[in-house]
FIMAR-347336 format. One record per residue (C-alpha): residue number from 0; residue in three letters; x negated, y, z. Coordinates in Angstrom, 1 decimal. Each point is the difference from the previous one (the first is absolute). Layout:
<nodes>
+-----+------+--------+--------+--------+
! pos ! code !   east !  north !     up !
+-----+------+--------+--------+--------+
! NUM !  ala !      X !      Y !      Z !
...
+-----+------+--------+--------+--------+
</nodes>
This chain:
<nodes>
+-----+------+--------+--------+--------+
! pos ! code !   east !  north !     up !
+-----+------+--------+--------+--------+
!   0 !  unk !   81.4 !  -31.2 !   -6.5 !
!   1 !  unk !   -1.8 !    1.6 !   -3.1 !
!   2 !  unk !    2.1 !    0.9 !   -3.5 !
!   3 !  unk !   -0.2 !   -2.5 !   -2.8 !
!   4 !  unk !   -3.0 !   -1.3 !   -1.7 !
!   5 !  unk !   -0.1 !    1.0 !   -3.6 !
!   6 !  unk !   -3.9 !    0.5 !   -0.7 !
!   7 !  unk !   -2.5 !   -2.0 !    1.3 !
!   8 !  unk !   -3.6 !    0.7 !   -0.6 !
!   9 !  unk !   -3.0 !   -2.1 !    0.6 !
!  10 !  unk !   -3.6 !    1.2 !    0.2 !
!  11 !  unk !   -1.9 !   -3.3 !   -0.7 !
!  12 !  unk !   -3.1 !   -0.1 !    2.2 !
!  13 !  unk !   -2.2 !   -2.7 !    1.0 !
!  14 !  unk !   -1.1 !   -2.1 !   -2.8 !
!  15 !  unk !   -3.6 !    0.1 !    0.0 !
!  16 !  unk !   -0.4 !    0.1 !    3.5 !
!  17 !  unk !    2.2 !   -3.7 !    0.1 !
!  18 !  unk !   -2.4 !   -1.3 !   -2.6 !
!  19 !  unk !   -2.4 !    1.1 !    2.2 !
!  20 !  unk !    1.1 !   -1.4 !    2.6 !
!  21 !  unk !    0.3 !   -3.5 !   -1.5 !
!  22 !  unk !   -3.9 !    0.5 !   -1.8 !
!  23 !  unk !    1.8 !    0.6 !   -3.1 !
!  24 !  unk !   -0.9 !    2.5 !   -2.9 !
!  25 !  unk !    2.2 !    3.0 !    0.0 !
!  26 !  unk !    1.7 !   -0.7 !   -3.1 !
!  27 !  unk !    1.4 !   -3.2 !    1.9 !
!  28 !  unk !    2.0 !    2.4 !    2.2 !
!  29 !  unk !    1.2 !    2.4 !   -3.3 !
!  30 !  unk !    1.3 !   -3.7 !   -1.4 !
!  31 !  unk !    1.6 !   -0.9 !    3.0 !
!  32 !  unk !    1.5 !    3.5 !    0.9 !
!  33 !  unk !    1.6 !   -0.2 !   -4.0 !
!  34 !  unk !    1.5 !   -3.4 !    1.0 !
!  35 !  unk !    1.5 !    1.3 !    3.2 !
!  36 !  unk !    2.1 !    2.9 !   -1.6 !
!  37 !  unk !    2.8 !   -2.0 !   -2.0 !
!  38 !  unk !    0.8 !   -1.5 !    3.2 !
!  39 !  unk !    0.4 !    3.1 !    1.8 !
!  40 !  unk !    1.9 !    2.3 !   -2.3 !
!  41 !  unk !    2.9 !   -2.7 !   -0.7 !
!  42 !  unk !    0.2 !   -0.8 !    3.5 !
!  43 !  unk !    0.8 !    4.3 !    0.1 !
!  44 !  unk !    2.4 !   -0.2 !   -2.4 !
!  45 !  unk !    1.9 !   -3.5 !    0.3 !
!  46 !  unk !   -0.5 !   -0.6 !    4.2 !
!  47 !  unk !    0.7 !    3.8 !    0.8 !
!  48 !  unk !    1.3 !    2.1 !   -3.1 !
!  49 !  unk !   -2.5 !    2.4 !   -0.3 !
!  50 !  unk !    0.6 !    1.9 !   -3.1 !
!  51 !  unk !   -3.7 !    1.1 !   -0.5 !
!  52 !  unk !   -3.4 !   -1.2 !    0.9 !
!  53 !  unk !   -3.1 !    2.2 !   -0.3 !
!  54 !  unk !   -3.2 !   -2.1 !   -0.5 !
!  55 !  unk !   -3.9 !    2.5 !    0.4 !
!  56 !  unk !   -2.1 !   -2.9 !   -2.4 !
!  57 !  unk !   -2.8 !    2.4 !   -1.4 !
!  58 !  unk !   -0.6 !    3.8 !    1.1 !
!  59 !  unk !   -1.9 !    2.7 !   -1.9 !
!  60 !  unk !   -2.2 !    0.0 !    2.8 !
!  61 !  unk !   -0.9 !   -4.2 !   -0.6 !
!  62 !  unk !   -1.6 !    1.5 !   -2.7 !
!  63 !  unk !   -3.2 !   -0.1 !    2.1 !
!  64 !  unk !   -0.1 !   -3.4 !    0.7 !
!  65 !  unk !   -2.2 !   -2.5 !   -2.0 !
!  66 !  unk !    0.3 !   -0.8 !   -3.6 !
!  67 !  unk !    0.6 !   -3.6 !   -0.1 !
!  68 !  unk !    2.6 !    0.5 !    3.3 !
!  69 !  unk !    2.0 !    2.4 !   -2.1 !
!  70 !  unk !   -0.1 !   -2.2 !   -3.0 !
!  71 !  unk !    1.4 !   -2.6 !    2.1 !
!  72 !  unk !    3.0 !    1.7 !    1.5 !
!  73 !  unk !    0.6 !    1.3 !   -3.7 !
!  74 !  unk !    0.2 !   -3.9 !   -1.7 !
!  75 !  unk !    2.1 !   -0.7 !    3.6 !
!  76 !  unk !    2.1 !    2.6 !   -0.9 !
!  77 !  unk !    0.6 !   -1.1 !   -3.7 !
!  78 !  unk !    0.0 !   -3.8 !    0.5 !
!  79 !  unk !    3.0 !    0.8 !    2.8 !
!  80 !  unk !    1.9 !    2.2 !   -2.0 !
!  81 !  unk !   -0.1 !   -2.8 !   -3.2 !
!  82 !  unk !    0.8 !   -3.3 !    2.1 !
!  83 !  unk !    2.6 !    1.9 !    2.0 !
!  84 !  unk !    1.8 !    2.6 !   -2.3 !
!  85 !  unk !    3.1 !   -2.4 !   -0.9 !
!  86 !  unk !    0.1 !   -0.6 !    4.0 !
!  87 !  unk !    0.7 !    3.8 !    0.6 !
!  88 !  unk !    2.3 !   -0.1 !   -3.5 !
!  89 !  unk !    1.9 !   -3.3 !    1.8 !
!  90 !  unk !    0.7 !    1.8 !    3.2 !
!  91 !  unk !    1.0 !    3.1 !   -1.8 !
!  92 !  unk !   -2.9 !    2.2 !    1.4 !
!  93 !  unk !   -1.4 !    3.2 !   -1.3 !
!  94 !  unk !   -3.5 !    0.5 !   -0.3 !
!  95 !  unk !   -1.4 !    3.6 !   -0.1 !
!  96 !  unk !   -4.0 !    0.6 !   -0.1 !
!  97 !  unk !   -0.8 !    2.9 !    2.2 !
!  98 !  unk !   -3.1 !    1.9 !   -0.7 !
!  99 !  unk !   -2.3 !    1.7 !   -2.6 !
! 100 !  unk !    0.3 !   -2.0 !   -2.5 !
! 101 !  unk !   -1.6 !    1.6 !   -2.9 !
! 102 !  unk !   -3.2 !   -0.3 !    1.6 !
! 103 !  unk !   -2.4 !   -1.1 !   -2.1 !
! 104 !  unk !   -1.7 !   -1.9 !    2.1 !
! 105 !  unk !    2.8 !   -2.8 !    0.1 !
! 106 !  unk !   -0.9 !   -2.8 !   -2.0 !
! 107 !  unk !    2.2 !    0.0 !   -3.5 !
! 108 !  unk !    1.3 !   -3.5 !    0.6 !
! 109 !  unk !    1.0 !    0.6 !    3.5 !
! 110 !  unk !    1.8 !    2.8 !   -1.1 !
! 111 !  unk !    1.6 !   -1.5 !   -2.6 !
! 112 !  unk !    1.2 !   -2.6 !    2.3 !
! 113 !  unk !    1.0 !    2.6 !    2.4 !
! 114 !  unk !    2.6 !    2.2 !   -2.4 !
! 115 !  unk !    1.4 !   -3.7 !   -1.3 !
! 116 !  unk !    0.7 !   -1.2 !    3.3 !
! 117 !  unk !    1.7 !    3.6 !    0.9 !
! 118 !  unk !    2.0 !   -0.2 !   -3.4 !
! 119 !  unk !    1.0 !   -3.4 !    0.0 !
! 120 !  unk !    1.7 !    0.7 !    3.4 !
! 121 !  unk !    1.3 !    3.5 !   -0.4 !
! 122 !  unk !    4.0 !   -1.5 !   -0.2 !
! 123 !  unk !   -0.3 !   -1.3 !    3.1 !
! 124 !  unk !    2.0 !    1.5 !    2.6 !
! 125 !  unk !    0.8 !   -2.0 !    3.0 !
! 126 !  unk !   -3.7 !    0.8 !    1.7 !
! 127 !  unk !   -2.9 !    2.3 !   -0.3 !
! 128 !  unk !   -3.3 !   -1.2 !    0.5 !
! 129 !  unk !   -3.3 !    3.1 !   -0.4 !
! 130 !  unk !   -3.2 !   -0.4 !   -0.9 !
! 131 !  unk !   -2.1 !    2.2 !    1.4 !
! 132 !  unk !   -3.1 !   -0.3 !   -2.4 !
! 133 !  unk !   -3.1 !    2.5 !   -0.4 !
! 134 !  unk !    2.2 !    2.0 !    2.3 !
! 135 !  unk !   -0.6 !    2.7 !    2.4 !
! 136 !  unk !    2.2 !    2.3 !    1.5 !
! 137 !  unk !   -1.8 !    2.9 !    0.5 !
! 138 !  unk !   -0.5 !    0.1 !   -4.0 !
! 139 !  unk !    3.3 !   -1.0 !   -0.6 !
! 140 !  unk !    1.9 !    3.1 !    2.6 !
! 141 !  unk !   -2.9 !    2.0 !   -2.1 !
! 142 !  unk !    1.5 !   -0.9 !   -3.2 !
! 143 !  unk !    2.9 !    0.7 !    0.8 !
! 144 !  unk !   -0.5 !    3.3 !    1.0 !
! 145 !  unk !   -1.6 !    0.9 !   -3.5 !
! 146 !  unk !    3.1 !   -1.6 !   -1.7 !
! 147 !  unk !    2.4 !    2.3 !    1.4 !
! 148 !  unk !   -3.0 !    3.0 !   -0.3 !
! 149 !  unk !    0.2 !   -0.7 !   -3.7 !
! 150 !  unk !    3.7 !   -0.2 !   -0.1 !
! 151 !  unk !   -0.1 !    3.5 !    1.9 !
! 152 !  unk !   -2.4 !    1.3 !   -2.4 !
! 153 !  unk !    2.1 !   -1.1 !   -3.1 !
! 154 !  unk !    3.0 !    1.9 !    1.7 !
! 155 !  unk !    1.4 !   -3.3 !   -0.2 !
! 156 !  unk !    0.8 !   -0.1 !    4.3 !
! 157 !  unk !    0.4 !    3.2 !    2.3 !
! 158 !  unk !   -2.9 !   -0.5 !    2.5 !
! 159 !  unk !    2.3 !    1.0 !    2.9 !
! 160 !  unk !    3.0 !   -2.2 !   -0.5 !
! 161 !  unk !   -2.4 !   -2.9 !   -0.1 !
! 162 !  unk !    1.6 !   -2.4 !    2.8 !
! 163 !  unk !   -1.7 !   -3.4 !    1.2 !
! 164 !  unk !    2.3 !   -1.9 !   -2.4 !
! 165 !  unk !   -1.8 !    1.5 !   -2.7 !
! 166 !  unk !   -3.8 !   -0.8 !    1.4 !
! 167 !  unk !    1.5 !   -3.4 !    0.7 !
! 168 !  unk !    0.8 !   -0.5 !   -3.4 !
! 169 !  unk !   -3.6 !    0.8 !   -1.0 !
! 170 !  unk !   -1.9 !   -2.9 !    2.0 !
! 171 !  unk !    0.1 !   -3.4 !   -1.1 !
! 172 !  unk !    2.4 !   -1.2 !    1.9 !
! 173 !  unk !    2.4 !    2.5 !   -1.2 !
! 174 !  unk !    3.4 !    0.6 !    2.0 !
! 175 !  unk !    1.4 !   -3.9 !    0.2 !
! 176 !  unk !   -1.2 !   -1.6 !    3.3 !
! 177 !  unk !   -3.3 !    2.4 !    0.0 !
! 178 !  unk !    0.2 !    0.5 !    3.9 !
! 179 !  unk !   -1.3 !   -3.1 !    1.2 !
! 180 !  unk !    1.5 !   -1.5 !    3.5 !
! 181 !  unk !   -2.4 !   -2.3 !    1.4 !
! 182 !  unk !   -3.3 !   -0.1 !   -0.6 !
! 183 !  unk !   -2.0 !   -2.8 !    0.8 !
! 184 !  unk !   -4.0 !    0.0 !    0.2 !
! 185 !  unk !   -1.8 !   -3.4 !    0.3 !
! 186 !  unk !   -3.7 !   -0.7 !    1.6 !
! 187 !  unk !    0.2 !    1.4 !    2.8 !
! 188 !  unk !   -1.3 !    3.8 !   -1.4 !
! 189 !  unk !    2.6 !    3.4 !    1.0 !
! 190 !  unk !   -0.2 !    2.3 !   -2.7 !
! 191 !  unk !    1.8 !    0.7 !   -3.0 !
! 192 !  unk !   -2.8 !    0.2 !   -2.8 !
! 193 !  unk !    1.5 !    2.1 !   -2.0 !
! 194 !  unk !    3.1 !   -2.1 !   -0.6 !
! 195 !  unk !    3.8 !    1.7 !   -0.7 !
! 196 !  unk !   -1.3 !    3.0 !    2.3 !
! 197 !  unk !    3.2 !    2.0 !   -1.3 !
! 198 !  unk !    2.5 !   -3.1 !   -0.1 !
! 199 !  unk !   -0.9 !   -1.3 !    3.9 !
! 200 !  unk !    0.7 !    3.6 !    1.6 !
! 201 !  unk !    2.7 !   -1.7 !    2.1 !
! 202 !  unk !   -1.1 !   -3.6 !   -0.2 !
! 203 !  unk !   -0.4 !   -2.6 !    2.6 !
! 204 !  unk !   -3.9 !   -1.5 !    0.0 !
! 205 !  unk !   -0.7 !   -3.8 !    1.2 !
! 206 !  unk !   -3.7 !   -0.4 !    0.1 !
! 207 !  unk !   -1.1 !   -4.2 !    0.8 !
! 208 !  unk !   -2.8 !   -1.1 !    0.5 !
! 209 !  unk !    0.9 !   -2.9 !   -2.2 !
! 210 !  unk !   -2.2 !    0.1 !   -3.7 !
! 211 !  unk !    2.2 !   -0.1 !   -3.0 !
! 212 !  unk !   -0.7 !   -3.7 !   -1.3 !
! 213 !  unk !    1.6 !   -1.0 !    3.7 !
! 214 !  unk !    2.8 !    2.2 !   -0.6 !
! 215 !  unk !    3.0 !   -2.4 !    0.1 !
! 216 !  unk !    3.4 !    0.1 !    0.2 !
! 217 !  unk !    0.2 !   -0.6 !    3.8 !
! 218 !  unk !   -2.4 !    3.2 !   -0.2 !
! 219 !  unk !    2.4 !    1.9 !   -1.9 !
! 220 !  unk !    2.8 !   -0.8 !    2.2 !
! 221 !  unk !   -2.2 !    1.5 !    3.3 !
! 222 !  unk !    0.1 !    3.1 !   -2.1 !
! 223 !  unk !    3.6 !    0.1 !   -1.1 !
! 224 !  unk !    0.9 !   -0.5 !    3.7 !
! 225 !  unk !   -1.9 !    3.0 !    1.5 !
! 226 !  unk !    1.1 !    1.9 !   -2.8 !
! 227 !  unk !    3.4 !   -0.5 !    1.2 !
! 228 !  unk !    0.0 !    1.1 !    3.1 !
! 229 !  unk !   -1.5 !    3.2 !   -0.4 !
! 230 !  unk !    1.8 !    2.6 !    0.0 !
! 231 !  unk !   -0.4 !    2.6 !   -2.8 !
! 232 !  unk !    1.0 !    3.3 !    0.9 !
! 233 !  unk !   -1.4 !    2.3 !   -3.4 !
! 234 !  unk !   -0.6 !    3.0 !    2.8 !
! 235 !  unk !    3.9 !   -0.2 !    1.6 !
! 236 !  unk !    0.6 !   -1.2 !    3.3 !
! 237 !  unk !    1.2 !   -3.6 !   -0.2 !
! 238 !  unk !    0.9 !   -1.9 !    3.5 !
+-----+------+--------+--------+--------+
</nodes>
């Protein structure tokens, strides 16, 4: 039986190819995905007590995608975080925005949104919920790295008493609940894209085949069971 199940992180695949499938335009699938998410993140916390949940909405790689596309997941982004911001203040849930924010390329209004939604709900303790937005990890273990080089440079750490506690504390998810547990990826597609690369080194991975608008509680509970029974053994021997 596998240890508890603090941090839960979903990789949300799939939605263009369901609008696809269904002759639908791809921002169909965005709008549906968006509407899925509430659903699944209070069914972790309230139906299994998962402290945090780790959601991969926009990479610094989706960068490459289409204009209009990104514009879309950028207004579905804002419009969720204004219609559901006193949901997550309600249930007591943190929200933290994960990424390279200062990028100029992020629309000022979304932004703005963004850093509201993030202060409004800062007070919140009882759950964590992470944003990963214009995030990638490789950049973000790289910026990490020149953090502590500067800290070294200003005499302000000893580069060899640096310990992992300290390079923890330089990524964005910081020492709380950074090492996620389970990682789930949806759409049927094995591979991490550059998602929590450091956080997942001892993670369990679900991949479904199942795209992220038909991601359903019943869904959620396959991969909560098979999460349980396997058994985590962080390089011991465990019987």
């Amino acid at each position: 039986m596998s240890e508890s199940l603090r941090h839960i992180a979903f990789i949300m695949d799939g939605n263009g190819r369901w609008a696809k499938k269904r002759l639908l335009p791809r921002s169909m699938g965005h709008r549906a995905g968006v509407k899925r998410i509430k659903e699944i993140i209070l069914s972790c916390f309230e139906d299994y007590g998962i402290h945090t949940c780790s959601l991969y909405c926009f990479s610094t790689e989706n960068w490459n995608r289409p204009e209009d596309e990104i514009r879309t997941l950028f207004r579905l982004l804002k419009q969720f975080f204004e219609e559901e911001i006193d949901f997550f203040k309600e249930k007591n849930v943190r929200i933290r925005v994960l990424g390279f924010l200062d990028d100029e390329r992020i629309p000022a209004d979304t932004r703005k949104t963004i850093e509201k939604a993030v202060t409004e709900t800062a007070g919140c303790d009882k759950y964590v919920f992470n944003v990963l937005f214009n995030y990638g990890s490789r950049q973000e273990i790289l910026a990490a790295a020149k953090s502590l080089a500067r800290k070294a440079k200003d005499g302000i750490v000893d580069p060899d008493k640096i310990t992992l506690d300290d390079f923890r504390s330089e990524l964005f998810t910081g020492q709380e609940d950074g090492d996620v547990d389970l990682l789930v990826r949806t759409s049927g597609e094995e591979r991490l894209s550059n998602c929590l690369l450091y956080q997942v080194a001892y993670a369990e991975f679900i991949f479904t085949d199942v795209h992220w608008p038909d991601f359903d509680r019943k869904e959620l509970a396959k991969c909560i069971d098979i999460y349980k029974h396997r058994n985590r053994r962080f390089g011991a021997i465990k019987e």
